[in-house]
VOGUMAR-683001 format. One record per residue (C-alpha): residue number from 1; chain; x, y, z. Coordinates in pm, whole numbers, plus 32768, in hexadecimal, padded with zeros to 4 digits. Layout:
REM VOGUMAR-683001
[rec NUM, "A", [X, Y, Z]]
...
REM end
This chain:
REM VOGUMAR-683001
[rec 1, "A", [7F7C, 8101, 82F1]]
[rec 2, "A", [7E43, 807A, 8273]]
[rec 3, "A", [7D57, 7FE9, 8340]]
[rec 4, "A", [7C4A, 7FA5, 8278]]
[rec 5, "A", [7BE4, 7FED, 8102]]
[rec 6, "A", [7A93, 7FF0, 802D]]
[rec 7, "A", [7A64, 7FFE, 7ED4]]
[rec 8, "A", [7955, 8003, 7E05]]
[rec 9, "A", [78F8, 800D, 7C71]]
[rec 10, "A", [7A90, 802B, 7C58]]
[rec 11, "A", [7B2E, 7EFD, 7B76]]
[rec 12, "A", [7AD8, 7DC9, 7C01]]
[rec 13, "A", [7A3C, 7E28, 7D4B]]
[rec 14, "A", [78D5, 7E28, 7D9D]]
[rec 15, "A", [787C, 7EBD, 7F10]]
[rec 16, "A", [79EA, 7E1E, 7F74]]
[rec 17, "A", [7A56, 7E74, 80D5]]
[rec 18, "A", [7B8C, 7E01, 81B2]]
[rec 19, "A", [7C33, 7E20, 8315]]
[rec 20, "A", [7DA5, 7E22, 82EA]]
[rec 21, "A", [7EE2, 7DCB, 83A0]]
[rec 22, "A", [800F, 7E66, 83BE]]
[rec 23, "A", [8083, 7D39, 82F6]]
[rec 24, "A", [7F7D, 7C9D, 81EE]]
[rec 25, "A", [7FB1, 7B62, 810C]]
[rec 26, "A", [7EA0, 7B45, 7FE1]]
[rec 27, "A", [7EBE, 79EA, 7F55]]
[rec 28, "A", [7DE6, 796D, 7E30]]
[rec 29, "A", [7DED, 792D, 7CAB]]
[rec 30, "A", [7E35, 7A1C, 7B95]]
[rec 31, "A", [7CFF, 7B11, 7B26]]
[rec 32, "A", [7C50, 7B0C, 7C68]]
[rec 33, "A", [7C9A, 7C70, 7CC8]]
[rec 34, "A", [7DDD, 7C62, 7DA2]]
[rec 35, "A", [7E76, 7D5D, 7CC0]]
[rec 36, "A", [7D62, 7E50, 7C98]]
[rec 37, "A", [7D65, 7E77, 7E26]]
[rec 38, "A", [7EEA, 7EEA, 7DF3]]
[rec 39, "A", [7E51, 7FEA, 7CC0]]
[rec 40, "A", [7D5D, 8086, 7D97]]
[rec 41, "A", [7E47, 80AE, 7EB6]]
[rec 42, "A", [7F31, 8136, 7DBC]]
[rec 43, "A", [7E17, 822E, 7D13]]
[rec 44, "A", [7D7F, 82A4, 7E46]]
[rec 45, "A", [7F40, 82FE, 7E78]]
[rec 46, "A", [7F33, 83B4, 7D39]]
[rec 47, "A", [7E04, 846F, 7D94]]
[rec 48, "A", [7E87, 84F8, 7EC6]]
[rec 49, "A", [7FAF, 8567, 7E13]]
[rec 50, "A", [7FD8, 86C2, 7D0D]]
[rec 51, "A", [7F0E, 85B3, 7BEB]]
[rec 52, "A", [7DCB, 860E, 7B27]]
[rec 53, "A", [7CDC, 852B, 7B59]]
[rec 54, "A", [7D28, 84C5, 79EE]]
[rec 55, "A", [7EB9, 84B7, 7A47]]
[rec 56, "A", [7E76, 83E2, 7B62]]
[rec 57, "A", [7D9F, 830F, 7A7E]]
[rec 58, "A", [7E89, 82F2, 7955]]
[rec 59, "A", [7F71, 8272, 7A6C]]
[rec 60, "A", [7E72, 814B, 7A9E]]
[rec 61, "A", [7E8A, 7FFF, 79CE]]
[rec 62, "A", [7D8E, 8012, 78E5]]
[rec 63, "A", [7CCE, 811C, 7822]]
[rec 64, "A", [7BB7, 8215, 78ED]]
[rec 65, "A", [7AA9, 812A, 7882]]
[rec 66, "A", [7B41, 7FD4, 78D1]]
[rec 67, "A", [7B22, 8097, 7A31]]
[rec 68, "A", [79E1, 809D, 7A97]]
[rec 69, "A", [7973, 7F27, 7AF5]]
[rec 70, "A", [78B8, 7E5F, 7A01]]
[rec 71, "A", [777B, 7DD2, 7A1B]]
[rec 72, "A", [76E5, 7C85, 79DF]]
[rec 73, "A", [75D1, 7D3B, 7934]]
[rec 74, "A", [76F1, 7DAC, 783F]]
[rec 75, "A", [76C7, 7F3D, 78C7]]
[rec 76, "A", [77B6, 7FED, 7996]]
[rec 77, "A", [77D4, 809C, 7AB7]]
[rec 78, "A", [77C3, 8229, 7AB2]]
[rec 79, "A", [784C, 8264, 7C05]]
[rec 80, "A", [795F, 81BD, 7CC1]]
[rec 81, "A", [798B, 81F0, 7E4F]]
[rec 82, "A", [7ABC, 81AA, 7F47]]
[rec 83, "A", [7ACD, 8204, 80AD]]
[rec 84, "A", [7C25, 81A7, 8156]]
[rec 85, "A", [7C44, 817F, 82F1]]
[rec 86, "A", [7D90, 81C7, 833F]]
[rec 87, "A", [7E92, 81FC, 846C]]
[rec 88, "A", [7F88, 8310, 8411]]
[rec 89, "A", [8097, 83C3, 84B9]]
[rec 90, "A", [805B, 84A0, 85EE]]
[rec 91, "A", [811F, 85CE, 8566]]
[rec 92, "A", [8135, 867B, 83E8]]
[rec 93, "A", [8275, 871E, 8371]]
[rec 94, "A", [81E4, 8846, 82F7]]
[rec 95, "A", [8309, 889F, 81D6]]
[rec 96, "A", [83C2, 899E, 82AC]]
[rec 97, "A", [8483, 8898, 8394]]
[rec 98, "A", [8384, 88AE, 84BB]]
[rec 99, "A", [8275, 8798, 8502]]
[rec 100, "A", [812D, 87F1, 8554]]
[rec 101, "A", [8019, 86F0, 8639]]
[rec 102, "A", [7F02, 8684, 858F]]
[rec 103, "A", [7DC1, 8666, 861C]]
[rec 104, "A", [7D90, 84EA, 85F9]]
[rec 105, "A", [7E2D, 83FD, 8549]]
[rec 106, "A", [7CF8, 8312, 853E]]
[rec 107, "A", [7C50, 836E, 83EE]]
[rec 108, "A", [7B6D, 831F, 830A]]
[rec 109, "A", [7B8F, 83BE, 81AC]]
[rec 110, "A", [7A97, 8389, 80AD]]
[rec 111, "A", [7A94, 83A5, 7F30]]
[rec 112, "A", [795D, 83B6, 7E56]]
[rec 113, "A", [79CC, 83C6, 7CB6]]
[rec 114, "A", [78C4, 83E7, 7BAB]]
[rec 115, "A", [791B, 83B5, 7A1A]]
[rec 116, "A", [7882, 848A, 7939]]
[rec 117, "A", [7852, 8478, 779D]]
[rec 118, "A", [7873, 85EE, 773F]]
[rec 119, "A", [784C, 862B, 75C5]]
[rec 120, "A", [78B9, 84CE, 757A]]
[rec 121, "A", [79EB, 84D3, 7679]]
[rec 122, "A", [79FD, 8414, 77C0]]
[rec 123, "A", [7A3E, 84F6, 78F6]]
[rec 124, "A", [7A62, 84A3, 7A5B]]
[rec 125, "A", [7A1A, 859C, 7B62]]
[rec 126, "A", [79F7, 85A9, 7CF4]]
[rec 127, "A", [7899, 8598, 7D83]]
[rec 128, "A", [78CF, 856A, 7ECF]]
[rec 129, "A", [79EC, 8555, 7FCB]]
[rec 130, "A", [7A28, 8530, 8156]]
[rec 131, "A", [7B29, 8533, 824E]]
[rec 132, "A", [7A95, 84DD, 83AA]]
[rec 133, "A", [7B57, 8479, 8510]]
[rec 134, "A", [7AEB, 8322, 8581]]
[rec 135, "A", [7A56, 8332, 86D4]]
[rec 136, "A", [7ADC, 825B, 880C]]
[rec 137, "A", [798E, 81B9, 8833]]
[rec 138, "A", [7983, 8159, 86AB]]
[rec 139, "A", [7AFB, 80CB, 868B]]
[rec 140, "A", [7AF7, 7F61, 8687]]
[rec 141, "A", [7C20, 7F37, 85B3]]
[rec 142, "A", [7D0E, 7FC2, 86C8]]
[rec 143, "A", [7C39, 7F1E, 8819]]
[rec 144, "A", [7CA9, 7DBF, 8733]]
[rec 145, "A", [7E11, 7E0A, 86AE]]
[rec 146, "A", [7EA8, 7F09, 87BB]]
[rec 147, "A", [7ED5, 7E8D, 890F]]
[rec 148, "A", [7E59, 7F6E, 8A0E]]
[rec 149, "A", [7FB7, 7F9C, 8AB1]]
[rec 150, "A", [8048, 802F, 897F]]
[rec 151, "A", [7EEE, 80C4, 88D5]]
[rec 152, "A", [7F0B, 823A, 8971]]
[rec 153, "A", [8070, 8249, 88E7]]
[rec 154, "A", [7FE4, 820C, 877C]]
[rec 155, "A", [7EBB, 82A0, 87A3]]
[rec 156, "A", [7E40, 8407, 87A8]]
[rec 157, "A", [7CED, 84BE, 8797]]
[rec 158, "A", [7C50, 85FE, 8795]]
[rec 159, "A", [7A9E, 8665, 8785]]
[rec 160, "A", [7AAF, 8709, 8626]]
[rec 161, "A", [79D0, 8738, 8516]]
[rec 162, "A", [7A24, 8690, 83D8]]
[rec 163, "A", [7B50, 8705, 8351]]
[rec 164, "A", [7AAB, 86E9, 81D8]]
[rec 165, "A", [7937, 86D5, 81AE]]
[rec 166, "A", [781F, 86C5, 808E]]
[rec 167, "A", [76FE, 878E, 80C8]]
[rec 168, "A", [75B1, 8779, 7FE5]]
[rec 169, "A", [74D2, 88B0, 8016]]
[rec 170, "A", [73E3, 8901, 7F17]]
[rec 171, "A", [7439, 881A, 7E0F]]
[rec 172, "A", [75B1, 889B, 7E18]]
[rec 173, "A", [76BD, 87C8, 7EAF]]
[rec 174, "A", [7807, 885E, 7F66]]
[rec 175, "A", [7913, 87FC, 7FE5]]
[rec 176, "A", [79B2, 88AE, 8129]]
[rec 177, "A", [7B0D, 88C3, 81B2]]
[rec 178, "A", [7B2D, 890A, 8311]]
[rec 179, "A", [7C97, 896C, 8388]]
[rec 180, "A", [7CF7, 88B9, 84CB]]
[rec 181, "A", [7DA7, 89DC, 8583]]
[rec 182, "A", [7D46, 8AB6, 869D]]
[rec 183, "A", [7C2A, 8B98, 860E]]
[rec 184, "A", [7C3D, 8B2B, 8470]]
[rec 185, "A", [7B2C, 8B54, 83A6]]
[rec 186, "A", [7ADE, 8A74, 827D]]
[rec 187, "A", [7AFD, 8A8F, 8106]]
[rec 188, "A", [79C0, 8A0B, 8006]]
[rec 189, "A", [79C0, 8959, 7EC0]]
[rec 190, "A", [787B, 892D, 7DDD]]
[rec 191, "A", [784E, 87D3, 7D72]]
[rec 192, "A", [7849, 87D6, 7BEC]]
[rec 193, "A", [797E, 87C9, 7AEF]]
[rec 194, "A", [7AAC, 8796, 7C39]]
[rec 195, "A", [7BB7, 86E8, 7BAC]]
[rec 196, "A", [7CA0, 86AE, 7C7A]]
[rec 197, "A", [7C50, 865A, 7E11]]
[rec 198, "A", [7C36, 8773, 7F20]]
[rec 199, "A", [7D11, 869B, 8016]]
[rec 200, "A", [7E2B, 86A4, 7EF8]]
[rec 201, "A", [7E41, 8829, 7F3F]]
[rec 202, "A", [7E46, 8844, 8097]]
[rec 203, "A", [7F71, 88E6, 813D]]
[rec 204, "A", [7FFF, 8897, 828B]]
[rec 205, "A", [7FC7, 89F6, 832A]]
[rec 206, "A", [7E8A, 8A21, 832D]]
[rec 207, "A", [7E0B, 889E, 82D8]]
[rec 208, "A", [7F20, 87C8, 83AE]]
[rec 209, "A", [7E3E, 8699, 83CF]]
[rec 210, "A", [7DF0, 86BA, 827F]]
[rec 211, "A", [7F2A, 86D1, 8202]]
[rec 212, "A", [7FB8, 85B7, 82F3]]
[rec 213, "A", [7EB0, 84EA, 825B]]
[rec 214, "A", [7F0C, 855A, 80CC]]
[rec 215, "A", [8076, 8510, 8133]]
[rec 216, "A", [801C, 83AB, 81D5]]
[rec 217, "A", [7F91, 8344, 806A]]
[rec 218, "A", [8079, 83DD, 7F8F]]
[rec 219, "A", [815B, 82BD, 8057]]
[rec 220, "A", [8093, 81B8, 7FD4]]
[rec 221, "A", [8170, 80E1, 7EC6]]
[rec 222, "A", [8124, 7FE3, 7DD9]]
[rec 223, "A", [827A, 7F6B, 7DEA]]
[rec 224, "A", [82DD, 7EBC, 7C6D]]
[rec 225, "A", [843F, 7E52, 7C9D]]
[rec 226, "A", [84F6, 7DF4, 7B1C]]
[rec 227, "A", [863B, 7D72, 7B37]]
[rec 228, "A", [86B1, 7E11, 79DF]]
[rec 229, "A", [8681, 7F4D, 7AB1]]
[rec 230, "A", [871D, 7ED9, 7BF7]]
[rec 231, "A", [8861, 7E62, 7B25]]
[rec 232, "A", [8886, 7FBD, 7AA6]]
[rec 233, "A", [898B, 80BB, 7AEF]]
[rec 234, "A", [88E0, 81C4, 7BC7]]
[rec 235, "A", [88E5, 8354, 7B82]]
[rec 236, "A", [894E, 83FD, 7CB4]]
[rec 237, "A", [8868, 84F8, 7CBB]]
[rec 238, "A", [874A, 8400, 7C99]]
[rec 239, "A", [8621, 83F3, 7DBC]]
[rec 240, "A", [86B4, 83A7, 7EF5]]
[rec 241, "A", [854F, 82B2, 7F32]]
[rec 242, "A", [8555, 8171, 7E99]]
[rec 243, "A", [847B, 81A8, 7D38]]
[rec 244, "A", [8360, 809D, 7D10]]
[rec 245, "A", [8444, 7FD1, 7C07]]
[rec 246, "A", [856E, 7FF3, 7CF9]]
[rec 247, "A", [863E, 808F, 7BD9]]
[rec 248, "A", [8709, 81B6, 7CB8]]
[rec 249, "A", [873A, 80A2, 7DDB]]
[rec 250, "A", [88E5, 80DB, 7DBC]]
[rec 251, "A", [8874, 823E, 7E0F]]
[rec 252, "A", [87AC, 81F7, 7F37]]
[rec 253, "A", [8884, 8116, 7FBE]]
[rec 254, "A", [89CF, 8245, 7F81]]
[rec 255, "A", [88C0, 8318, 8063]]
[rec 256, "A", [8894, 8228, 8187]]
[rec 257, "A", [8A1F, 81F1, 8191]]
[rec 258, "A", [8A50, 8356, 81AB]]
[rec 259, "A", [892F, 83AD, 82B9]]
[rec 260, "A", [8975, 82B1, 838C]]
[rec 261, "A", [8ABE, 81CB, 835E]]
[rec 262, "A", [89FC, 80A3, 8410]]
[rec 263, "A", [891E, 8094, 8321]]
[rec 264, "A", [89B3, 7FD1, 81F2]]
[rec 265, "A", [8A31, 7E9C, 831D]]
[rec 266, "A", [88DC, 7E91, 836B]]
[rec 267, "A", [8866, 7E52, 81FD]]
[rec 268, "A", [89A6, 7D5F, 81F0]]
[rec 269, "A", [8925, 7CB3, 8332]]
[rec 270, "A", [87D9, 7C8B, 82A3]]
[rec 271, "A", [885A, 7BDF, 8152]]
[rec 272, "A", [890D, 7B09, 8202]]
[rec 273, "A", [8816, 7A6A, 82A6]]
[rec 274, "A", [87AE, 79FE, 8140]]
[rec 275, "A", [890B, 79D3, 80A0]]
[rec 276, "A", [89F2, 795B, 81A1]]
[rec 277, "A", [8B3E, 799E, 8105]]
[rec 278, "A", [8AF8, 7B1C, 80B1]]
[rec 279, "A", [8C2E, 7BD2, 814C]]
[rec 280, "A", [8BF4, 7D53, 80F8]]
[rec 281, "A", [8B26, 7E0E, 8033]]
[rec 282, "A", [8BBD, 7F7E, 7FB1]]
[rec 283, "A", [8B11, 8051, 7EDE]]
[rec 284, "A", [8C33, 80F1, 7DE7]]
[rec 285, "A", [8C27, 8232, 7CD0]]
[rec 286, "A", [8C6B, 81C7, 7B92]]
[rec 287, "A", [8DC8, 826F, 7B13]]
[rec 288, "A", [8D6E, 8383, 7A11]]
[rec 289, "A", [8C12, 835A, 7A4A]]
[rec 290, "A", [8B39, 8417, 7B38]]
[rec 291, "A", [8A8F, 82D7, 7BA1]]
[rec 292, "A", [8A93, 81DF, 7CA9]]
[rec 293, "A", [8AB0, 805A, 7CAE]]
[rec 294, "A", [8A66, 7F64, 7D98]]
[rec 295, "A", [8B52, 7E4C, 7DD9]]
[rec 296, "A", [8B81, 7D14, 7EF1]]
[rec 297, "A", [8C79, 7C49, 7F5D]]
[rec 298, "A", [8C86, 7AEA, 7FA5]]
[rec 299, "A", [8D37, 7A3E, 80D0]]
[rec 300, "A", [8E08, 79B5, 7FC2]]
[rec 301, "A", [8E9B, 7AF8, 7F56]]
[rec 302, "A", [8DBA, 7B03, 7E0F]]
[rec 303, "A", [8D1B, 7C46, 7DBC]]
[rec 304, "A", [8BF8, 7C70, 7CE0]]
[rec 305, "A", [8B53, 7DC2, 7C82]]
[rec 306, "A", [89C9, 7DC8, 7C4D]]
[rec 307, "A", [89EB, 7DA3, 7AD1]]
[rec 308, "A", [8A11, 7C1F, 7B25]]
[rec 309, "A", [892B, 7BE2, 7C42]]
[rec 310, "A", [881C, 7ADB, 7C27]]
[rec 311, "A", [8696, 7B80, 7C2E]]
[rec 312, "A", [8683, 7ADE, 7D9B]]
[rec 313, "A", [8797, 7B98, 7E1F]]
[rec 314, "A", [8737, 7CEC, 7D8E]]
[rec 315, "A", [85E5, 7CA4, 7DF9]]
[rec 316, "A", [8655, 7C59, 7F68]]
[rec 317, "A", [875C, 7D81, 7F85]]
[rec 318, "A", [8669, 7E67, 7F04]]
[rec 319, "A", [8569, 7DDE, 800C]]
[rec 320, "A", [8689, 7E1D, 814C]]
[rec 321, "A", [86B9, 7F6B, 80D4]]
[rec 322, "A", [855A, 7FAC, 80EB]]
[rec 323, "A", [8563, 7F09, 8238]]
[rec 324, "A", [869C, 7FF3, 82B3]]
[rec 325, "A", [8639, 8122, 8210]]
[rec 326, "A", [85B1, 8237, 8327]]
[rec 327, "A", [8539, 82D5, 821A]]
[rec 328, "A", [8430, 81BC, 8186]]
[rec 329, "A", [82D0, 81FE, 8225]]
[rec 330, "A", [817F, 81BE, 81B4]]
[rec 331, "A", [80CB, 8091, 8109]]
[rec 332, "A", [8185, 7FA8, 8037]]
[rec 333, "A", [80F2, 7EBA, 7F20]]
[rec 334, "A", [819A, 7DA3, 7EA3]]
[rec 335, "A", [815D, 7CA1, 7DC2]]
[rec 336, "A", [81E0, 7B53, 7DBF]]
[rec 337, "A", [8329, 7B4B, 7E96]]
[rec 338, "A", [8331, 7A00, 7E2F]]
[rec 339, "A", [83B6, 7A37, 7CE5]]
[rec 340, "A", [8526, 7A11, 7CAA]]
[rec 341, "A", [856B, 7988, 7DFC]]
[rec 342, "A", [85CD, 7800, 7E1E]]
[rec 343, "A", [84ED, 775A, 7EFD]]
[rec 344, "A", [85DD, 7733, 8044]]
[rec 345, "A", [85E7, 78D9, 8030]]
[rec 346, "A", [847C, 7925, 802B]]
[rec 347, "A", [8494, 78FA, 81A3]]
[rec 348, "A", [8569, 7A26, 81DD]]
[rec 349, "A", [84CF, 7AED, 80DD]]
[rec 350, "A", [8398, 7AC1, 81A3]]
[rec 351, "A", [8450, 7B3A, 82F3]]
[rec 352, "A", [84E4, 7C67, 823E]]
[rec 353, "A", [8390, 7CBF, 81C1]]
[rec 354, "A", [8300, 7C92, 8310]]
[rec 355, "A", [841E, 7D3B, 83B2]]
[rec 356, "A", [83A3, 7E2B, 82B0]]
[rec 357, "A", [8229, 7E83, 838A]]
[rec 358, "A", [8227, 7F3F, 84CA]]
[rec 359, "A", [81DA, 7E6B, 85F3]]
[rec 360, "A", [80B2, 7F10, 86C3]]
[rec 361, "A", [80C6, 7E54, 87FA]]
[rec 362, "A", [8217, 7EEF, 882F]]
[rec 363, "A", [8237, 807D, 8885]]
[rec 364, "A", [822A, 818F, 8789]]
[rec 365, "A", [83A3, 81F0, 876A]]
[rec 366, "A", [845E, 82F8, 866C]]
[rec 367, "A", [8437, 8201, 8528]]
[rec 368, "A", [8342, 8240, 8440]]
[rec 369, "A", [81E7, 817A, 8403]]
[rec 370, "A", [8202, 8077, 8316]]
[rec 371, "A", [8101, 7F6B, 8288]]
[rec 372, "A", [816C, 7E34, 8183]]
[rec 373, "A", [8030, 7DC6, 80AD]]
[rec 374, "A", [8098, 7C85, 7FDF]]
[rec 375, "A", [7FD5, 7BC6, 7ECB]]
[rec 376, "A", [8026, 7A59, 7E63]]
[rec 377, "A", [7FDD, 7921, 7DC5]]
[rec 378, "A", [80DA, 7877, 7E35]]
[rec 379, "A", [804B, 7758, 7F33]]
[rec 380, "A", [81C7, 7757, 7FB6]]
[rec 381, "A", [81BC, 7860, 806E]]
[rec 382, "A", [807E, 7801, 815F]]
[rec 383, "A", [819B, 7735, 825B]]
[rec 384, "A", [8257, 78A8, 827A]]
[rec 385, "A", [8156, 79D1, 82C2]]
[rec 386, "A", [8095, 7A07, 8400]]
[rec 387, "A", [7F6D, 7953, 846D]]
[rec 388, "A", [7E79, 7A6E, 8464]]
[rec 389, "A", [7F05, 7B2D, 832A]]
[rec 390, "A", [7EB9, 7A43, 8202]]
[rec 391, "A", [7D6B, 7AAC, 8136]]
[rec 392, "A", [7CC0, 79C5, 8016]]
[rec 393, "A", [7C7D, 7A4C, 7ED7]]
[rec 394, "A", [7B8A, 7A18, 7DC8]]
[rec 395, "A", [7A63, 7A87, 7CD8]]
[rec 396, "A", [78DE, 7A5D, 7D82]]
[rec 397, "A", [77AA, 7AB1, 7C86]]
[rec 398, "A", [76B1, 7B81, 7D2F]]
[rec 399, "A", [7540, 7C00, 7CB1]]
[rec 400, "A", [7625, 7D25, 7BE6]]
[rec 401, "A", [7791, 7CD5, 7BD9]]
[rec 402, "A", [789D, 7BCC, 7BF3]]
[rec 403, "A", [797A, 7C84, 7CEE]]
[rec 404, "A", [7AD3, 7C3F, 7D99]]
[rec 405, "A", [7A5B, 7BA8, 7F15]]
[rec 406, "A", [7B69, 7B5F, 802F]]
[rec 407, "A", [7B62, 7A41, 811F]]
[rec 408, "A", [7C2F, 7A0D, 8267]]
[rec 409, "A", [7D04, 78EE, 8231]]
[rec 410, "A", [7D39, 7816, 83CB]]
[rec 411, "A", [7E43, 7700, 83DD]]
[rec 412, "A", [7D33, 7610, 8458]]
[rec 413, "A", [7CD7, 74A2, 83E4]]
[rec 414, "A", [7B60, 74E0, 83D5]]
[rec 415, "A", [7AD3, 75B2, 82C5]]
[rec 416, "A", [79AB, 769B, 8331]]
[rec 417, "A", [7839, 7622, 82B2]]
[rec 418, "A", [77FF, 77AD, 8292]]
[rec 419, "A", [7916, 77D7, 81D1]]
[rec 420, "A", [799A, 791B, 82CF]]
[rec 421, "A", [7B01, 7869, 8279]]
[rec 422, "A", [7BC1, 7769, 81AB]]
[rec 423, "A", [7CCF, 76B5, 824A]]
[rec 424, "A", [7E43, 76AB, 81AA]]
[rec 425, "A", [7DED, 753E, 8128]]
[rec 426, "A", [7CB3, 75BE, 8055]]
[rec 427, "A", [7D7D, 76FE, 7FED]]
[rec 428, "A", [7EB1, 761D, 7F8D]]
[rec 429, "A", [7DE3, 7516, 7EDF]]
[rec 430, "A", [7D4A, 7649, 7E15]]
[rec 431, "A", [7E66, 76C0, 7D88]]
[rec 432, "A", [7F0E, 7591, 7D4E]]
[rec 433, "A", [7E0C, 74BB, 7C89]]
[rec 434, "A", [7D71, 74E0, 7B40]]
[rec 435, "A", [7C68, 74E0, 7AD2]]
[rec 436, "A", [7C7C, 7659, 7B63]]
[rec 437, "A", [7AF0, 7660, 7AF3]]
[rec 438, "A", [7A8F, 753A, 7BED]]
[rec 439, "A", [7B2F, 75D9, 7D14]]
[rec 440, "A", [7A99, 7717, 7CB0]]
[rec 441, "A", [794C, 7662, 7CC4]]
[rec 442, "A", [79C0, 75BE, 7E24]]
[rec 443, "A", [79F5, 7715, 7EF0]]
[rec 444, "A", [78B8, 77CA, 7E61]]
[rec 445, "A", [795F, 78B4, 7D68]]
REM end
């Protein structure tokens, strides 16, 4: 779970930084940045993965030098920065079917990536890089979002030294790994052509925090549901997660029904909430076919398999299998649930999607940490998400760059003079009346 993010000289963002929810709502107009946040969440996934800094970047939209941010001056930057605050799991499955503690699981990990033109071709390499514990006294975040009933359940820390560390001495800059077990040592990396990051290589032997953290962001999704692919027959031996286009969801959904037979009602349940005369949902092989198929039933007796299925539905079944899924952890972007789904639904595909975030002023239990991140421009949804969870987003010119800014968005009357808010009214006339360049003009972007 993130808890906050900062970006800078990446796309569109210019010394950008944000506390986040559980559940988060991003609500603005199109090219303001909403889905270059999702791209750098999903990069800084890649780059904790087995990628190349120049796999994880082809992964990107856009070209290695569309990037690094733009200036107003018309140059670029040569160095883009993240550092991600996040709450992750108090155990790490360490690939042999035993968990191992980690040491905290309030982190900071911190990302420094420099491009370089090396006989004519652009290169990107790692400069610098940091994984640190956040201390009790420092956590803010957690004093405001996790009551103090439930905080030592959630909550766990140890006096370490950072787990990963850059060094300068003498003009040379390295980067240590310290292992986290009883009496480790630590490994060290010169700064100068590293390709790929040193937290993408950590193990969860001798690096358990590490690795707990590495495993935490591979979890983050951009999730980029097409209904072409959601229609489709399913292989049987596809992924049993639920792919970023939603394309092996029959499969998932055959998984769940045979793990836990409850499973599939529950998904039903949810749907029905939305679709009232939804009887059964069955998820059927395909005669001579080594495939699955996913089909419902209506009260009425009518069955129809996902080949027919309006983009709504898919996008709402898909959405309650995520929710029902033990296996779904991690962060989850998603773009515009309003698309596809008639107006009286968006309601309940708000719920689900909330239902979707773990709920910190409960107690920790056995399911798995989950955050939804949602961007919109859809002024229809401010009546459905929580109070505190909606953010404002737009463009703001400063002395060097036009970057992506955030603002809390309060369900108040009165604007703020200081502008530390916009209320629903400003944020709904915004993205409902042209000209788009006036309003612009109006809230100082």
């Amino acid at each position: 779970m993130i808890t906050r993010i900062e970006i800078n000289g990446f796309k569109s963002f210019h010394n950008f930084g944000a506390d986040l929810l559980p559940f988060q709502v991003f609500i603005g107009p199109n090219g303001v940045g909403k889905t270059n946040l999702f791209d750098a969440i999903g990069l800084l996934a890649a780059l904790a993965g087995n990628n190349t800094l120049e796999e994880a970047f082809r992964q990107s939209r856009g070209e290695l030098n569309e990037l690094f941010t733009y200036f107003l001056d018309g140059s670029r930057a040569k160095l883009m920065s993240f550092a991600v605050e996040m709450l992750i799991p108090r155990t790490v499955a360490d690939g042999s079917g035993k968990t191992r503690p980690v040491a905290s699981n309030r982190l900071r990990y911190e990302l420094d990536i420099e491009s370089r033109v090396e006989g004519g071709v652009e290169r990107a390499y790692v400069v610098r890089e940091g994984l640190l514990p956040i201390a009790d006294a420092n956590d803010k975040w957690v004093k405001d979002h996790i009551p103090t009933r439930t905080r030592k359940g959630w909550i766990v820390r140890e006096k370490r030294p950072p787990y990963i560390a850059t060094v300068e001495d003498k003009g040379q800059s390295t980067i240590f790994r310290n292992q986290d077990t009883p009496g480790g040592g630590r490994e060290a990396v010169n700064v100068g052509q590293i390709e790929r990051t040193v937290l993408s290589a950590s193990d969860a032997v001798r690096y358990p925090t590490i690795h707990a953290v590495r495993q935490e962001m591979i979890n983050w999704r951009f999730l980029q549901l097409n209904p072409y692919a959601l229609r489709a027959r399913t292989p049987s031996q596809s992924a049993t997660t639920l792919l970023p286009d939603g394309s092996n969801l029959a499969a998932v959904l055959a998984r769940m029904s045979r793990d836990n037979k409850d499973l599939l009602p529950a998904v039903l349940a949810d749907m029905t909430r939305s679709i009232p005369d939804l009887k059964n949902l069955t998820v059927k092989p395909v005669p001579g076919h080594d495939e699955f198929l996913i089909e419902i039933e209506t009260k009425e007796g009518e069955k129809f398999s996902s080949r027919v299925l309006s983009d709504g539905t898919l996008r709402l079944l898909a959405l309650t299998a995520l929710k029902n899924d033990p296996q779904h952890r991690g962060v989850l972007c998603f773009e515009e649930p309003e698309n596809g789904v008639q107006p009286f639904r968006l309601k309940q595909m708000v719920d689900v999607l909330h239902g979707l975030a773990t709920n910190l002023n409960n107690d920790p239990d056995d399911r798995p940490l989950r955050q939804v991140l949602i961007n919109t421009h859809s002024p229809g949804l401010l009546a459905y998400v929580p109070s505190d969870s909606l953010f404002f987003v737009g463009l703001k010119a400063e002395n060097k760059a036009r970057g992506t800014r955030i603002t809390p968005v309060r369900p108040v009357l009165i604007a703020d003079d200081s502008e530390a808010f916009y209320t629903w009214e400003q944020v709904k006339q915004y993205l409902d009346t042209d000209p788009v360049s006036k309003k612009r003009e109006e809230l100082g972007f």
